[in-house]
Each structure stands twice: as structure tokens, then as C-alpha cells.
N, C-alpha and C positions, 0 to 999 in steps of 0.2 A: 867681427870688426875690431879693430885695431884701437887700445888706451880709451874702450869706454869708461868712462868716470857718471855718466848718466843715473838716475834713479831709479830703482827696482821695476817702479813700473814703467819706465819706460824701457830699459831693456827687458822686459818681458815683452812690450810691442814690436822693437825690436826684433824679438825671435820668433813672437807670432808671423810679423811678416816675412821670417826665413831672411832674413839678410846680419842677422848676429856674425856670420863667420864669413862676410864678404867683406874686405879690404881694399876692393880694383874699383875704379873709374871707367873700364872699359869694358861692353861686353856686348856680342854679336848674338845673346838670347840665352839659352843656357850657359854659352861659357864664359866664364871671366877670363883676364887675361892679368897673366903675370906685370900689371903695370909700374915703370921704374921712373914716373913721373915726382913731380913735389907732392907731399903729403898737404893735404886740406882735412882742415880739422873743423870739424861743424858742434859750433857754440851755440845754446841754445838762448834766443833773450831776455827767453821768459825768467831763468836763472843763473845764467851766466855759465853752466855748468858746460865742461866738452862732453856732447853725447857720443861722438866715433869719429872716427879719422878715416879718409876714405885717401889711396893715392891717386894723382892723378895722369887720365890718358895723355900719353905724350903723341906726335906725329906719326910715328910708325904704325901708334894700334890705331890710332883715326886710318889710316890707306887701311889699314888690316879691316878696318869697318864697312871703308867703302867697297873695297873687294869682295866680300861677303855680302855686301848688302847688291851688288850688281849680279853677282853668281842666286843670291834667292829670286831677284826682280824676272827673269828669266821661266821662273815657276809658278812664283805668285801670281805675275798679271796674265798666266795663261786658265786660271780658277776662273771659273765662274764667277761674277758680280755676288750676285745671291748665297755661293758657297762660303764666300769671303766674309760677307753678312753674317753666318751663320756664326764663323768662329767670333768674330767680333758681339754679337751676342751672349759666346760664353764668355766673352771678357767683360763683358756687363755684368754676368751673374757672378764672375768671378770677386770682382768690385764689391760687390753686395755681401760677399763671406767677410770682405777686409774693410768694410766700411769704419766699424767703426777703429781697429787699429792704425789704419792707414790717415783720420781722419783726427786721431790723436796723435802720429807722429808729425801734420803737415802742423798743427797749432804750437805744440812742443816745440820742432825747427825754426819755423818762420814768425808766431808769436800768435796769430790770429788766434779767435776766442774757440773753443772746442768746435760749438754748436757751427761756425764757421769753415772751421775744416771738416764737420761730416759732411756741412754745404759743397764746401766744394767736389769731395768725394760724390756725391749724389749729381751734380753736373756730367762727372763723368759718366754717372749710370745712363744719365739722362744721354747724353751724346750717343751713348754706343746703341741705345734701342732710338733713336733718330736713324743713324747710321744704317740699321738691320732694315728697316723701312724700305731707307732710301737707294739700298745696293737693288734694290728691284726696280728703280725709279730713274736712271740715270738715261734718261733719256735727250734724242737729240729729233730734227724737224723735219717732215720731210716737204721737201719744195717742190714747187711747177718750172720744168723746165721750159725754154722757147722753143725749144727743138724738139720734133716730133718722132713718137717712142724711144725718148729719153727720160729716165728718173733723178731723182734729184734727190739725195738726203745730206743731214749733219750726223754725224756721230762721236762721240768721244774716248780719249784712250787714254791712260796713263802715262806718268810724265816720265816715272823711272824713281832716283833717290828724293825725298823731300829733305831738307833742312830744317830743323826745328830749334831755334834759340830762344828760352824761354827764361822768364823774371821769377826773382823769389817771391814774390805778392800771391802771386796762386800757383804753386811749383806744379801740381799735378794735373790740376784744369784743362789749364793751357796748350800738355801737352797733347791731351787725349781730344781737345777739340780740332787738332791738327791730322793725329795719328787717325781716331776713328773714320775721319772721310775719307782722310788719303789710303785706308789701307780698301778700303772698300772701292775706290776708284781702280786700286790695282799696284799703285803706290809702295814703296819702300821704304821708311824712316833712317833717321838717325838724328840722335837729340841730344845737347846739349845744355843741359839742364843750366839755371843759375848756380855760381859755386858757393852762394849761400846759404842754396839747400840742396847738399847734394845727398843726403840719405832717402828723403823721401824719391828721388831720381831710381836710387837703388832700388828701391821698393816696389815701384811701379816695374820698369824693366822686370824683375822677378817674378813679380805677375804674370805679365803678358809673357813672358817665355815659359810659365807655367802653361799658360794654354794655348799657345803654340808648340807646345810640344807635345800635348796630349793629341794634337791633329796631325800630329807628323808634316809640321809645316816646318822647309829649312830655315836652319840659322841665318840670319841677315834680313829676316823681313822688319825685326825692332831692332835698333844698334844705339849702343848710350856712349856717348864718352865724355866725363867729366875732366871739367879743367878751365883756363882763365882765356884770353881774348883770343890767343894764338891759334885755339883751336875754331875758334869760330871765325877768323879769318882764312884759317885753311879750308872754312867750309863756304864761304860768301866770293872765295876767288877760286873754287873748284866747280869747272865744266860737268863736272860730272853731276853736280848736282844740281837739277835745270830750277828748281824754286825752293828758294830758302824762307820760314817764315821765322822771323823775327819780333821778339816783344818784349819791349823795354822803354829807354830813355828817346826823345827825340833826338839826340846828339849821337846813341848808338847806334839809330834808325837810319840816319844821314849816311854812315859809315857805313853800312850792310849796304841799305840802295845803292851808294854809289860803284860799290864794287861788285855786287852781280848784277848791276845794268853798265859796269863796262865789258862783261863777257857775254853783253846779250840774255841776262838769265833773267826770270822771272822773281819777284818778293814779294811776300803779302806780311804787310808792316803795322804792327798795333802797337803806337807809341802813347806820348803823354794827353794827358786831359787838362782843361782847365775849366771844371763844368762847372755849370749854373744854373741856378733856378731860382725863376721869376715866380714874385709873388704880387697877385693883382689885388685889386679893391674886394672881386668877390669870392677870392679863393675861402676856401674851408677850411680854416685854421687846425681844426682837428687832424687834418688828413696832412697837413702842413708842417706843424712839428715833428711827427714823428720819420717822418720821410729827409726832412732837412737833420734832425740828427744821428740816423744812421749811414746817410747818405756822407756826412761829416765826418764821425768818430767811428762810425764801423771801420775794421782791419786798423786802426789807428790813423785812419785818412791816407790807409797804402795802397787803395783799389786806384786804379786808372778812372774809372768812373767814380773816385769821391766829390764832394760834392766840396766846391771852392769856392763858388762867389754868389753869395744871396742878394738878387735886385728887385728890390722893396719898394712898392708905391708909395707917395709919401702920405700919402691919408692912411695908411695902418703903421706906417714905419717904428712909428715909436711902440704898440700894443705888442708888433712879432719881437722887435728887439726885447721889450720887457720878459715875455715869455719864454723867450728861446733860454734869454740868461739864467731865469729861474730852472728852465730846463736842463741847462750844462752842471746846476748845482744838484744834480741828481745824480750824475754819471759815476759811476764806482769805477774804478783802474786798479788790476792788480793782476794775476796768474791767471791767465784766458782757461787754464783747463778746468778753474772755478766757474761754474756757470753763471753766479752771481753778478761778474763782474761784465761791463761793458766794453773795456777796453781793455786790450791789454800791451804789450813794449811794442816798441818801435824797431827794426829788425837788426840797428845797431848801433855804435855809440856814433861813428860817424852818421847816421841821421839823425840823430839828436843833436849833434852840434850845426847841422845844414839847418834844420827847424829853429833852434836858438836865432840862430844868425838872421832867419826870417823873418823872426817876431821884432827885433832888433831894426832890419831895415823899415820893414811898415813902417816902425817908431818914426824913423828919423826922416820916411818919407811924408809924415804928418798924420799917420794913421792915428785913430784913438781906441787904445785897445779900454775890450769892455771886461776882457778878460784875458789873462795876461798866461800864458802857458810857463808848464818849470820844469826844470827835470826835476825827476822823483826820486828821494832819497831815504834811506831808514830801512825795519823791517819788510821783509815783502819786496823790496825795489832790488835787491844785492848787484842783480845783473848791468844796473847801471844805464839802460834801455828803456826805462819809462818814463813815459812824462806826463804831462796833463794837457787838456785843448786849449784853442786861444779862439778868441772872439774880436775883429778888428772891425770898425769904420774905416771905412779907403774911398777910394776914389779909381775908378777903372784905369785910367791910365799911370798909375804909380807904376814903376818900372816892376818891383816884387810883386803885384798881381796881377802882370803879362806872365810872368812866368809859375810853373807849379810847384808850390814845395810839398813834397812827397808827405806828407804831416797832420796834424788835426789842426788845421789851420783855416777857419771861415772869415770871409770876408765878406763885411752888409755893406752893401751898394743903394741909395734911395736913384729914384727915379719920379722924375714927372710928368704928366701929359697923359697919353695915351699908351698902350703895349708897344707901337712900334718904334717909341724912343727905348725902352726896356730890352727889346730885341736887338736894337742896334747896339746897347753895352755888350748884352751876350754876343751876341759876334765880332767883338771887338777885340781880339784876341788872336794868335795864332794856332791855335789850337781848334779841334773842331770833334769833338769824340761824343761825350753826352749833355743833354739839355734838357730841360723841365722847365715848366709853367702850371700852376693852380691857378685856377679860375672858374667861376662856375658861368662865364660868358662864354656863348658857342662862336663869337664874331672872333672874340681872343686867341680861342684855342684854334680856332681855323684859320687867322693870321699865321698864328706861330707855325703854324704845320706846314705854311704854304713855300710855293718859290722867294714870296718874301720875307720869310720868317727864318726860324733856325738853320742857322748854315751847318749844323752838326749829323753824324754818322746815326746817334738815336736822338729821338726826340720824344720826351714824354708827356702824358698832360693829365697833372690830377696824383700822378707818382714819380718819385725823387730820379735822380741821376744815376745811381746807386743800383748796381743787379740788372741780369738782363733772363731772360727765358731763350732754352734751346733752342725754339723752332722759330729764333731770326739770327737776321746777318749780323753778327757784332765788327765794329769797327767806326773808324771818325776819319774826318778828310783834313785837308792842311797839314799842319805838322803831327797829325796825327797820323799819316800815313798812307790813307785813301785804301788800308784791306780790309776784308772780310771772311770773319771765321764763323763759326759753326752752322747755324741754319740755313733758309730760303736756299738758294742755288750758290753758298759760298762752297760747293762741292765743284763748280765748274774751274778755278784757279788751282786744284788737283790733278784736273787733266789739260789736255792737249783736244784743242776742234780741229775736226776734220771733213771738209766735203767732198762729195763724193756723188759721180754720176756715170749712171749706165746707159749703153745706148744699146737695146735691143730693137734695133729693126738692123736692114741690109743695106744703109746707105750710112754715110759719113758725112754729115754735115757740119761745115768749118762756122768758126765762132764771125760774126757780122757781116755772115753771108760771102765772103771769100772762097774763091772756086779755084783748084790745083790741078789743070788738067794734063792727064797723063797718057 
């Protein structure tokens, strides 16, 4: 790679992961491509330092992608289900060699705390032996037909290319919760990574064309190409690629959907959060704190499931707020690859100034801050990307907590009455992704869960907003998108249904009894 300036160790991870001497943004599995795009140079936050400069794919090697990736789909989705399984299994164990290197360069890049990036690395493991399972599993119904000796079933096939546009908050998660069903479905990639982290992009690709190539699987089944909007416009107005999934901003989200649903195409959308969690008269404070503060300040409040707005009974209100404060005065912030430390930068100076300007509006929208967030300056901070959390009293409808700032930014909400004035703050929001409630009342927690309760995509009770487990559907509705990725049957938006009926007898019977006679 190109003008690293990075620290020994980490260009040693670097060249553990085989990608030291790659420079291209564009690659169909093994090969890279001579790309004559702008140079992206990836800053790391934690130090401000350039770790490598990566160039980027311009239009021609995207068609040169998808042409590849339509010449493998041809191959691939003629494999067996379960064969498919199989290699994607060694990319599970693959993962597991690169755990921890791969899990040091996604915190280094993007900022999260180490233990954070093996987490997410370990997601991936987790996806691909979900994945191996489920390639045996991909089953569809079969029905009663009205007509006699005729059979009836559903079945599913693949779709062809997938689109994958993916956030710097989990660079490599996100991609493999995409990649592992859909390759297992029968499926094609090609991905777009964020251009904020585009090394770790390179890294994963490297991988998977690692083992992809030790099966003698063609070039074009993983395709990467790094680069800014243009390419993922080329990929959200391209026929060719029948479901693009997208994960980002709501305002991005808008843009993708509306342009592959004006060619007809399929999205599966995981956009912003504005999550919350209710806290009732009998919650369990122990289990309460520590779930509202990572649910808070874990990734620096960059997860889509951070946790935003705390709606407080008012018979505890004052006891959680005293605690919670006492508990923010514990938080250490500094170099996530310290395991010490709880938090670490925020992924750039432009989000440190969107978060300033947040704390700033609360103000002047009457919020009282209990704790007042700063950017962090001095020894340890040089990169200019850290800051500290903020703690506000608000009010639901202030215009700044309808919307999410991407930040360690909490907001205590009290409430009165019973749970279902509390449920109606939480859904008071356009937003709709994750939701939590403590309580140790089973009338509460069965409200919240009900048709009249959380209008949200998860819903928790008893644990934070914050983290989800493989084996469910992740996603939220409203302006969060209404998709679903990894678990339950979120493998069905991979393929295409299709029914399908035989008529073994010797007559022909017309659909509502309609007779043809000849």
C-alpha cells in the first residue's frame, strides 16, 4: 500500500493480513485492478496518523465487476446449496486465523475499542456457521392444489448480483451479514464498502478470494470497489443488479430506495436509530445501568442501535439520574487499542463538530445539560476526534431529539402514569429500529411487546438497545427502512419465489372451471 506512515504494529497487521502491497480499490477476487481513480487516503482517529492510501474504482472497473460478477453467477448458482455452505464455512474458519489482526485493524480505522473490533470480527464467524446450517435449510411449502392430480409447491432461487453499500460504524459485519446468505442462496456480490474505511474493505476481499480460490471458485463471486457516491449510484440505477442493500444515513436510505424502486428493483434498507429505553418503577437498577451505558457510549454512540433517549418514571427519576451521572464519571476515553479505556474517537473531525452543534442546540432548545460533552484536547487526543459524553434533560418533542446525532449524546426523558404514556414517547419519533424496557412487571413487559407497544424492528426487555445475536432478523421500520438482515428467514429477500405446479393426470383442467372445447 501506498505512503503508509502508520505504526509498526500496525503495518505489521497490515501485512499479516496480505494487503501491504495492494493499492487498488477494485477487485473481482484475486485480481486487483490497475485503478486510475482519486487517491483515498485512510486517517486513522484514534491518532490522526495516514495508515495507506488506497486508489479509487472508477466506472469502468465497476462494469468490469459487474461483468465478472454475471460471468461467475452462471457457475455459482448452478452449486449445490450445501456446497456453497461448505466454502462459506471455510471462510468462517478463515476469519478465525485473522481474528485477531482483522479485529485490530477495523478499531485502528474506524476508532472502536479493540475488544469491539474482535466483536465484530466474531459476528462474522458467527454469520458464516449460521449460513453452513442454513444452506441445507432453504426450504420453501408445499400446497394443496383444487385440481385433481395436481401438485403444488414454492421454491426459491437466486436473485443474481446483490449490492452491498456499507457504513464505517461496523466496516466488516455488515458486509458478511449480507455476503454469507446471499452467497449461500446462490447469489453474487459486489460491495461497496464506506470510503472511511476502506483498508479493512481490502482485507476482507483478500480473504474471501483466499478461499475462493483454494476451491476453484471463479473470479466474480466477491467483487469490491471502493470509491464516493458515484459509484453507488451506478450501482442503485443498475438493472443488473435486482437488490441493492444499503446501510447508512436515513437521508442516504431515501436516495438508494428511490432509485432502485424506480427500476423496479428490490432494497433492503438499515438506516438510522433513535433508540430508547424505558425505565419503570420496578426495573433492576443493576441490570439498568450497565446496559444504558454501553448501550450509550459503546463505539462512541456510532452503533445504529445506540442508545438515545432514556424515559424515566418519575418515582425513580431523580435516584437513575444521580447514578447514571456518578457512572459517566467513571468512563476513561482514550486509544481503543488500550483495553482500559471505554471509549474511544469519534470517526472524524466532521462528527465532532455535528455532535458540538447538538449539545449546543438541546441548549438553546431548553435542554439542561447534566453533563456537558468537549472535544478532547492534549496528550493522547493529537487526532483531534475525541471527545467526552453529554447527559441532557429534554423534552421529546425538541426538534434535536427527533433526530439522531450519530455521538455519545443521552437524553432523560421522565414520564408519568403508567407504561403506555412511556411507550407513546418511544414511538414518538420517526424512527423505528431498537427499543428496550426494564421492568420486573410481566403486565409491562407484555404491553410493550404487544401490538400496542413498541413500534420498533427489536424490542428488548430487561436488556439495552445496544447488540443484537445472529440467529434474529436485524432491522427497524419507518425511517429506518422496514429490512432485514442476518437471522430468522432474513435469507428470503436473497432470493426470488417461485410457484410452481404439476399436473400429472391425462386431463387438463382450466382455472374456475372454464371449459375450451375443441
Amino acid at each position: 500500500m501506498s505512503t503508509a506512515v502508520a505504526t509498526t504494529e500496525i503495518k505489521d497487521v497490515l501485512d499479516q493480513l496480505g494487503i501491504e502491497s495492494v493499492n487498488s480499490g477494485a477487485s473481482t477476487g484475486s485480481t486487483w485492478f490497475n485503478t486510475r481513480g482519486e487517491q483515498i487516503d485512510s486517517y486513522s482517529p484514534v491518532d490522526g496518523k495516514l495508515i495507506a492510501s488506497v486508489t479509487a474504482a472508477t466506472e469502468t472497473e465497476y462494469e468490469a465487476c459487474i461483468l465478472k460478477g454475471q460471468e461467475a453467477y452462471k457457475t455459482w448458482r448452478t452449486m449445490p446449496s450445501p456446497k456453497r455452505g461448505e466454502i462459506v464455512r471455510q471462510l468462517g474458519n478463515k476469519l478465525r486465523d485473522y481474528k485477531e489482526p482483522l479485529g485490530k485493524l477495523v478499531s485502528y480505522e474506524m476508532g472502536k475499542s479493540y475488544q469491539e473490533g474482535l466483536g465484530e470480527v466474531q459476528e462474522m464467524i458467527d454469520i458464516c456457521d449460521f449460513a453452513v446450517g442454513l444452506s441445507r435449510q432453504l426450504n420453501g411449502s408445499t400446497l394443496h392444489s383444487e385440481r385433481p392430480s395436481h401438485r403444488m409447491y414454492d421454491q426459491y432461487h437466486p436473485l443474481g448480483i446483490v449490492g452491498i453499500i456499507s457504513a464505517f460504524n461496523f466496516p466488516v459485519a455488515v458486509w458478511c451479514w449480507n455476503t454469507a446468505l446471499a452467497w449461500i442462496a446462490g447469489d453474487v456480490c459486489i460491495w461497496k464498502p464506506s470510503e472511511k474505511t476502506p483498508l479493512t474493505a481490502v482485507a476482507c476481499q483478500k480473504i474471501a478470494a483466499e478461499v475462493f480460490a483454494e476451491n476453484n471458485v471463479p473470479e466474480g463471486v466477491s467483487t469490491l470497489v471502493i470509491g464516493g457516491a458515484d459509484l453507488g449510484q451506478c450501482m442503485t440505477a443498475d438493472r443488473r443488479v435486482p437488490l441493492v442493500s444499503a446501510t447508512g444515513s436515513t437521508r442516504m436510505g431515501r436516495l438508494v430506495g428511490e432509485a432502485v424502486a424506480k427500476r423496479l428493483g428490490k432494497s433492503l434498507l438499515e438506516l438510522g436509530g433513535n433508540n430508547a429505553i424505558i425505565i419503570a418503577p420496578s426495573a433492576d437498577l443493576e441490570l439498568v445501568i450497565p446496559g444504558v451505558v454501553f448501550g450509550a457510549v459503546g463505539t462512541s454512540g456510532q452503533r445504529c442501535t445506540s442508545t438515545r433517549r432514556l424515559i424515566i418514571h418519575e418515582s425513580i427519576y431523580d435516584k437513575v439520574k444521580d447514578i447514571l451521572v456518578k457512572a459517566y464519571g467513571q468512563i476513561t476515553i482514550g486509544n481503543p487499542l488500550d483495553e482500559s479505556n471505554h471509549m474511544g474517537p469519534l470517526i472524524d473531525e466532521d462528527a465532532v463538530n455535528t455532535y458540538l452543534a447538538a449539545i449546543e442546540k438541546a441548549k438553546a432548545e431548553g435542554g439542561n445539560m447534566l453533563i456537558e460533552g468537549k472535544k478532547l484536547e492534549g496528550p493522547g487526543y493529537e487526532s483531534g476526534c475525541y471527545v467526552s459524553p453529554s447527559m441532557a434533560e429534554v423534552e421529546n418533542h425538541y426538534e434535536i431529539v427527533q433526530h439522531e446525532t450519530f455521538a455519545p449524546l443521552l437524553y432523560l426523558i421522565k414520564y408519568s402514569g403508567d407504561v403506555s404514556n412511556a411507550i407513546e414517547i418511544q414511538n414518538g419519533v420517526d424512527q423505528g429500529l431498537s427499543s428496550s424496557i426494564f421492568t420486573n412487571n410481566i403486565r409491562e413487559s407484555e404491553m410493550f411487546l404487544s401490538q400496542q407497544g413498541s413500534d420498533c424492528g427489536i424490542a428488548n426487555v430487561n436488556i439495552g438497545t445496544s447488540g443484537a445475536e445472529i440467529g434474529g432478523a436485524f432491522g427497524g421500520e419507518k425511517d429506518t427502512g422496514g429490512g432485514r438482515e442476518s437471522g430468522s428467514d432474513a435469507w428470503k429477500v436473497y432470493m426470488r419465489r417461485q410457484t410452481n405446479t404439476i399436473n400429472y393426470s391425462t386431463e387438463l383442467p382450466l382455472a374456475q372451471g372454464i371449459k375450451f372445447d375443441f
